[in-house]
C-alpha positions as CSV (number, residue, x, y, z in Angstrom):
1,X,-0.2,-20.2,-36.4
2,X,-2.9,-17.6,-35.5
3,X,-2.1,-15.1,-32.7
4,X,-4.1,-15.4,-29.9
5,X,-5.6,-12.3,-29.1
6,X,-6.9,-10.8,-25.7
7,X,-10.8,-9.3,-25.4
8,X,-10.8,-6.8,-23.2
9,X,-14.3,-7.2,-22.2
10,X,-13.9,-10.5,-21.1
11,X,-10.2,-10.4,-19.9
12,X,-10.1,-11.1,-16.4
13,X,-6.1,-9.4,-16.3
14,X,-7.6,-6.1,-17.7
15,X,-10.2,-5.8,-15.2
16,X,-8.1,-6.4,-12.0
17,X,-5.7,-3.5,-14.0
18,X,-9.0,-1.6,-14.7
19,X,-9.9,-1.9,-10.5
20,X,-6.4,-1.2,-9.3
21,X,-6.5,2.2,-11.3
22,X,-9.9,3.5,-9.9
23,X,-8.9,2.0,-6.7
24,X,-5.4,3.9,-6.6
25,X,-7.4,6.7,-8.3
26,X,-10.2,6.7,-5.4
27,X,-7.5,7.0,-2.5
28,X,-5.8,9.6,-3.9
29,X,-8.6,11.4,-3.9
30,X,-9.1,10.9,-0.1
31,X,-5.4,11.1,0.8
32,X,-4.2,14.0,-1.1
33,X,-6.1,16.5,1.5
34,X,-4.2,15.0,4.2
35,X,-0.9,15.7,2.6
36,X,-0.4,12.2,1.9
37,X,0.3,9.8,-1.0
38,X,-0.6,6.2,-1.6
39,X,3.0,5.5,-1.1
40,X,3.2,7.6,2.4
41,X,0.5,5.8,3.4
42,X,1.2,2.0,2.6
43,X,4.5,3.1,4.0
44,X,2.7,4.0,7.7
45,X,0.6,1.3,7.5
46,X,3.2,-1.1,7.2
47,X,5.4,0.7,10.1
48,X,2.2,0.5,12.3
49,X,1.9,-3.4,11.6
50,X,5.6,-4.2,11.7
51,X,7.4,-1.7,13.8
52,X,11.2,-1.2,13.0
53,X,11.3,-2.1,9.3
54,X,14.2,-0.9,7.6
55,X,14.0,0.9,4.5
56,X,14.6,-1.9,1.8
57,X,11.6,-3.9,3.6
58,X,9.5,-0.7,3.8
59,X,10.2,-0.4,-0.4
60,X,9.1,-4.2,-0.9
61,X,6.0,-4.1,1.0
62,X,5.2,-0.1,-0.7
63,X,5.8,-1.5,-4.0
64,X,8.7,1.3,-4.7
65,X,12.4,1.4,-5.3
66,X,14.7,1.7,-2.1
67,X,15.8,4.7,-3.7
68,X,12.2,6.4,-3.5
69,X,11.4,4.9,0.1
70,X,14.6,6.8,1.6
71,X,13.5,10.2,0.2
72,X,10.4,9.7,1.8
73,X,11.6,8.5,4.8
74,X,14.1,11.1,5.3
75,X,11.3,13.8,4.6
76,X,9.0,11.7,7.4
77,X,11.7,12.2,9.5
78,X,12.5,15.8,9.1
79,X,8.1,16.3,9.3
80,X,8.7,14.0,13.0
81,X,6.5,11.1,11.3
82,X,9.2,8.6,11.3
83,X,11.9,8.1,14.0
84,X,15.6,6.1,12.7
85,X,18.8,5.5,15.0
86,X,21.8,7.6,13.1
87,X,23.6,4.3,13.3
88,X,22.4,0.6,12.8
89,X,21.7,-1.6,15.8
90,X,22.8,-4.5,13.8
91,X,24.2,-4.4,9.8
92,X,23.2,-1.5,8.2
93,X,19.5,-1.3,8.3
94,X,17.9,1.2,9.8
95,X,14.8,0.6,12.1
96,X,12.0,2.8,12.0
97,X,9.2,3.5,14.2
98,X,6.3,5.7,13.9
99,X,6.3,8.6,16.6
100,X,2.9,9.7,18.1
101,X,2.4,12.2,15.2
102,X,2.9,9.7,12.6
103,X,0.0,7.6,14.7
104,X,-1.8,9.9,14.7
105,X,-1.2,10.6,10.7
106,X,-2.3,7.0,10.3
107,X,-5.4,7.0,11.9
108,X,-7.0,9.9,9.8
109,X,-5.3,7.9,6.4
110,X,-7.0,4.9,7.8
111,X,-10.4,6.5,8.3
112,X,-10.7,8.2,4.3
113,X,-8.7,4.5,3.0
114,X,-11.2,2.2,5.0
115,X,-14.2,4.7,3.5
116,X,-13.0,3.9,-0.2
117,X,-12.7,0.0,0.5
118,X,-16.2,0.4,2.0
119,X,-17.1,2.1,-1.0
120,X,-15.5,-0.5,-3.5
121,X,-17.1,-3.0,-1.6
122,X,-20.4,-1.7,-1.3
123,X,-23.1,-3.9,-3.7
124,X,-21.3,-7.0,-2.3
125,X,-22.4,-9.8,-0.3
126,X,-20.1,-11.1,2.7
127,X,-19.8,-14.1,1.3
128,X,-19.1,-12.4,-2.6
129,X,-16.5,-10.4,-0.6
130,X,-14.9,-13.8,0.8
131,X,-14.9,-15.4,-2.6
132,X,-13.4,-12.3,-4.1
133,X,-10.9,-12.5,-1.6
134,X,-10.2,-16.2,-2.1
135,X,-10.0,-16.1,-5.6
136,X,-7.2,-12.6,-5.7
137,X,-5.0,-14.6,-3.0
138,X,-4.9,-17.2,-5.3
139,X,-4.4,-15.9,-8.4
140,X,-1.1,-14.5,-6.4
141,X,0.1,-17.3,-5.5
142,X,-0.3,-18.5,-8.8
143,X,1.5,-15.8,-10.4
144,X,4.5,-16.2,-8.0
145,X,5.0,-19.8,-7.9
């Protein structure tokens, strides 16, 4: 039986790899003079969007271990980022919140991230954009299923 081989020009799992590297590549570019990482970033964006997360949630949705979300938490909270009760509410989770300096972190990472999406996107038709869009969602839910 004759191994089936993958062309990398044609390969559509190589170029989405290909675009996530220069996209992670491009960001860091734009983050790193703001003392930021992608992973310090993703990590604001999500508390912005869904206050009170607790740090196992935070790690799903920043695509790290919980071990590597709580060392950056802790340092957002020593920095006044990040705000965390000393004891859980409820369980043993955690809630944090974004203080006003941690907003206010956000807002500049938002600016330099939305400039590189713009830049990505740039060449593109709305309705190529849309398609694009489509076509990534569902190759997700293809993937998880």
């Amino acid at each position: 039986m004759a191994q089936e081989r993958i062309d990398l020009e044609t390969s559509l799992g190589y170029l989405l790899k290909e675009a996530a590297s220069a996209l992670r590549a491009a960001m860091e570019d734009v983050l790193r003079p703001l003392g930021m990482t992608i992973t310090h970033y993703s990590c604001l964006e999500l508390l912005s969007q869904r206050p009170g997360l607790s740090n196992s949630e935070l790690a799903r949705g920043a695509f790290v271990t919980r071990q590597s979300m709580n060392v950056l938490l802790q340092s957002l909270e020593r920095d006044g980022i990040v705000t965390r009760p000393d004891a859980a509410p409820v369980g043993k989770a955690l809630p944090t919140r974004l203080t006003d300096k941690g907003r206010h972190s956000l807002e500049q990472a938002s600016a330099a991230v939305r400039s590189v999406e713009r830049r990505m996107l740039d060449g593109m038709t709305e309705a190529e954009q849309a398609a694009a869009l489509r076509a990534l969602r569902s190759m997700v839910a293809s993937l998880r299923s």
